[in-house]
Each structure stands twice: as structure tokens, then as C-alpha cells.
C-alpha positions, 0 to 999 in steps of 0.5 A, spaced: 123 264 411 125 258 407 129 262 403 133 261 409 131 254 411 131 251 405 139 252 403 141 251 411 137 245 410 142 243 404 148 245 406 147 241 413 145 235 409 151 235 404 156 236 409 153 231 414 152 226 408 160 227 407 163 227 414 159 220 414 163 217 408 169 220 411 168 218 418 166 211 417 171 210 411 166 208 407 167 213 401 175 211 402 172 203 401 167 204 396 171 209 390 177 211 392 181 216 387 187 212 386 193 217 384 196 215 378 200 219 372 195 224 369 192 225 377 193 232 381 194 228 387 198 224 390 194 219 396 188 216 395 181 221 395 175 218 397 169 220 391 163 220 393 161 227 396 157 229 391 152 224 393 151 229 398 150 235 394 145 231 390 142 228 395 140 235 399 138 238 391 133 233 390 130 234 398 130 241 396 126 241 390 121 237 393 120 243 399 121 248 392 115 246 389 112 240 384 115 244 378 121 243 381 120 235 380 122 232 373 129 236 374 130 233 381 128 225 377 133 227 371 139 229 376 138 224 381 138 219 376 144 221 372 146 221 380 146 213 381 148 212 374 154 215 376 154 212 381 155 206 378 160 209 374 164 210 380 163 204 383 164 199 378 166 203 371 161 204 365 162 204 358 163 210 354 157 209 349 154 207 355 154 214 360 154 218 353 147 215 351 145 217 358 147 223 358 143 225 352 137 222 354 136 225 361 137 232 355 133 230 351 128 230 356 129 236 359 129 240 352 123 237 350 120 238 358 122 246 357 121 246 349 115 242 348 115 243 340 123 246 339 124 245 331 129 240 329 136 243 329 134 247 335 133 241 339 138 238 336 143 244 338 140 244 345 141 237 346 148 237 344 150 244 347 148 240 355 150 234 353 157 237 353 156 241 359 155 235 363 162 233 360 166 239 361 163 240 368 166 233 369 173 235 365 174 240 370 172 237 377 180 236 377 183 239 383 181 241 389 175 246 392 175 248 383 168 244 382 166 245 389 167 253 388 163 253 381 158 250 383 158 255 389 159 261 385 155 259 379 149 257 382 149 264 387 150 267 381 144 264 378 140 265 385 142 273 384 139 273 376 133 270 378 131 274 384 133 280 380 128 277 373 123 277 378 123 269 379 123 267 387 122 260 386 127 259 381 132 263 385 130 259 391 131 253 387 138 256 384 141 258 391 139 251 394 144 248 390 149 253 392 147 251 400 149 244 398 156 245 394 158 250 399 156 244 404 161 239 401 167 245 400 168 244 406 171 238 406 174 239 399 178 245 399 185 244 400 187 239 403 181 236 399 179 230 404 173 228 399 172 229 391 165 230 387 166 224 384 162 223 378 156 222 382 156 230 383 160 233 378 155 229 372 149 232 376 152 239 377 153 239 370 147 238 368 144 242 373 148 249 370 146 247 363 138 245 364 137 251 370 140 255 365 136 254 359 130 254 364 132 260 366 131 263 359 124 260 357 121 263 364 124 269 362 128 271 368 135 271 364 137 272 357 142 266 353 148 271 356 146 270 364 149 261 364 155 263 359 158 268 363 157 266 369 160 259 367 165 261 362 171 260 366 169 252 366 167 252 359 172 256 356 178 252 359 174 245 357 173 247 350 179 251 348 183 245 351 179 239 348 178 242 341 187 243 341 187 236 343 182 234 337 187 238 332 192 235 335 190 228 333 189 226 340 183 222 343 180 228 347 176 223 351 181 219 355 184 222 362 189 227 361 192 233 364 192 239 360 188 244 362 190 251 364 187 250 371 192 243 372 198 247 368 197 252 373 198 246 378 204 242 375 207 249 374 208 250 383 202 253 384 198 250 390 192 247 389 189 253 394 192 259 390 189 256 384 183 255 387 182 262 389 185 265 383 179 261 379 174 264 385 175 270 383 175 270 376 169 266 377 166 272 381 168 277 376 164 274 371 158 272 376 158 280 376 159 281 370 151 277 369 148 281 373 149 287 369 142 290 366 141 286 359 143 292 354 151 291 358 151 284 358 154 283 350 160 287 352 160 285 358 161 278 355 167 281 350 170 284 355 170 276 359 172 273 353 178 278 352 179 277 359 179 270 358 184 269 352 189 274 355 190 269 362 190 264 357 195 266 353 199 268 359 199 261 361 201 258 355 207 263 354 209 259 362 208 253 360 213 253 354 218 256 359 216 251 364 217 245 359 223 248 355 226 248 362 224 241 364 227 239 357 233 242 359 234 239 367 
């Protein structure tokens, strides 16, 4: 029965929490999303659905066990320092040190006694998932779906290692960004905001590790299952460190928001990536001697659509040159 209830549960409460932002106009008022040169849209968005996401999250994970309770204090405290990002603006140096704590928290939290380099690469490993969670919450229904997807997909691997709690706990996260979808897909009336997309971030990496030192997963599981996210991220921002750029500010380079400056609607995008996030949900599901190719065959996937992309957007820029 709860593992009925307690996504019902989340998914009610996140999209409660957005109806009410967007109802009362609070959300438009609080952190609107100012459209400017680098945005995919072009009217203000309110910000804060991923309140709602994290919210139902955090109430989930009490009903999910005391296990559970140290996750949901790490992902609702990036949640409000987010928040704050939202509201006022934080410093950089300032959202990154957070970020590494709330990691190194939970590293040592799963690992009691990692070695040095392996802490360290574990960190770092997460602290960049948060980021590139946060990097590809950029257009509308995209994070939603991940979030939706991945999760599920990570809920579906759990039940079959034989963890319930775990896939209970996996699948409400599902619940809750399926609640928030609503409202999100295009026409977006409402966005994550950092507040939702940090937390998510932080979710993917840390239920992704835990999954791993509980057994009911081996490393390949999170990577497939959010390796169009991770692919498009890190491609995008190791060709703009080569390029000299400062990979951190705000830019538009990414595969999925080419896709958008080139014509495609904001819905064909989105579903062109659900489905390449299902294929490779999947292909995390197949039994473990199957899941190194399987997880070749992604990356040649990957690299074939991405080559594509890149071959439209040079006739796409040459054109525009030319006009």
C-alpha cells in the first residue's frame, strides 16, 4: 500500500505546491525568469517549482524510514541555500562550498572510511552532478523528465537488487517531479529554479552511490540511466574550457538548446530526450554481464546524435552568416 500512497502522496503535494505559486502569482513575484540574450524563452517564468519537488521529497523520506533522514537534511538544505540563490543571488565560491559539503557529507555518510583519492574523486564526481543537473535545467519539460524518468528508472533497479525501501524512496522522487511536469511542460508555465534542480542533482549522484554500497546496483546503473544529461553537460563544457571560455557563466551552447535555436519546439525537444532517456533507462535494467556493452552501445548512440547536431548547427550558423 505505501508504495502506492506515498508517491500519490508526492505527486499531489508537488503539484499543490505549484498551482499555489502560480495561482497566487507569488512565484512570478518572489524569482521571476527574466528572458535575456542566453534564455530559451521569451516572457518571464516563475522559479520556484522545485520547492514543491523538494518539499514532497523530504516529507516522503520520513514516511520512507529513519534511514532515509540524513538524505532528505542534505537535499533540503541545498534546497534553501538555493533558495536564497533564487531570491537574492549568492556568490559563486559561496554555492560551490556548499555544494562540497553537503557531498562530502554524504560520501563519508555511505563510506564511513573511503581512502583519500577515492573520497576525493567521489566528491567531486557529485559535486559536478549537482552542477550539470543545474546546467541542463534549460528548457521546458527537460529536467522535469529526467528527474521523472531517471528516478523511475532507478526505482525499477532497486526493486529488481531486492531493495524495496530504497526503490520506494527512488520511485517518490519520481511521484514528486511528475507532480511538478504538470505545470512544466511546454508551455512551461513554472521552472525548477535552482531550489529543484540543485536538489535533484544531488539526489541523482548520492541515491546513485547509495544504491551502489547497498548492493542493489553496480556504477554502470546511475550512468546509463543519466547519461543523456551527463553526456551533453561535460561534452559541452570541456569544448568550452578548450575553447578558452569561462565554462561558468550562462551561455546556450548545449545540444538540447541547439536543437531549440535551430526550430525545434521546446515539446519536440522534450520528447526526442524522453526518449533517449528511456532507451537508456532500459538499457540499466538489463542483467549485470549485459550492462558494459550495453553502456558502449549508449555512448555510440550518444556520439552519433551529437555528431549529427553538430553537422546542423554549422549549416545552421553558416546560414545565418550568409542571411
Amino acid at each position: 500500500m505505501e508504495f502506492l500512497l506515498c508517491p500519490l502522496l508526492a505527486a499531489a503535494l508537488s503539484a499543490g505546491i505549484s498551482a499555489f505559486l502560480l495561482h497566487t502569482r507569488l512565484g512570478l513575484r518572489l524569482a521571476p525568469d527574466l528572458p535575456n540574450e542566453r534564455s530559451l524563452h521569451r516572457a518571464p517564468i516563475p522559479r520556484l517549482g522545485g520547492l514543491g519537488v523538494v518539499l514532497a521529497v523530504v516529507v516522503a523520506a520520513w514516511c520512507a524510514g529513519p534511514e532515509f533522514h540524513a538524505l532528505a537534511w542534505l537535499a533540503g538544505g541545498l534546497a534553501l541555500v538555493s533558495l536564497l540563490d533564487d531570491l537574492r543571488g549568492l556568490p559563486a565560491w559561496l554555492r560551490l562550498l556548499v555544494h562540497l559539503g553537503a557531498v562530502a557529507a554524504w560520501v563519508l555518510t555511505v563510506l564511513p572510511a573511503p581512502t583519500f583519492v577515492l573520497g576525493l574523486a567521489l566528491v567531486l564526481l557529485l559535486a559536478w552532478g549537482i552542477n550539470l543537473y543545474n546546467f541542463m535545467d534549460g528548457a521546458n519539460g527537460l529536467a522535469g523528465g529526467m528527474a521523472l524518468i531517471g528516478f523511475g528508472s532507478l526505482a525499477a533497479a532497486a526493486g529488481l537488487g531486492g531493495d524495496a525501501r530504497l526503490a520506494l524512496f527512488c520511485l517518490v522522487v519520481a511521484a514528486a517531479a511528475l507532480g511538478f511536469l504538470v505545470f512544466n511542460f511546454d508551455p512551461a508555465r513554472i521552472f525548477l529554479g535552482d531550489c529543484g534542480s540543485i536538489p535533484l542533482g544531488f539526489l541523482a549522484g548520492a541515491l546513485g552511490l547509495w544504491g551502489w554500497a547497498r548492493g542493489a546496483w553496480d556504477a554502470l546503473v546511475p550512468l546509463l540511466v543519466f547519461l543523456p544529461f551527463i553526456a551533453d553537460a561535460t561534452l559541452t563544457l570541456a569544448r568550452r574550457a578548450l575553447r578558452g571560455e569561462k565554462v561558468w557563466h550562462a551561455h546556450r551552447e548545449h545540444y538540447y538548446q541547439r536543437l531549440v535555436r535551430m526550430g525545434w519546439s521546446h515539446r519536440r525537444m522534450a520528447l526526442g530526450a524522453y526518449a533517449l532517456m528511456l532507451f537508456c533507462g532500459l538499457l540499466a535494467l538489463l542483467p549485470q554481464a549485459l550492462r558494459a556493452p550495453a553502456f558502449f552501445v549508449a555512448l555510440l548512440v550518444h556520439a552519433a546524435l551529437f555528431l549529427r547536431v553538430d553537422r546542423l548547427w554549422r549549416g545552421h550558423s553558416g546560414a545565418a552568416a550568409k542571411g
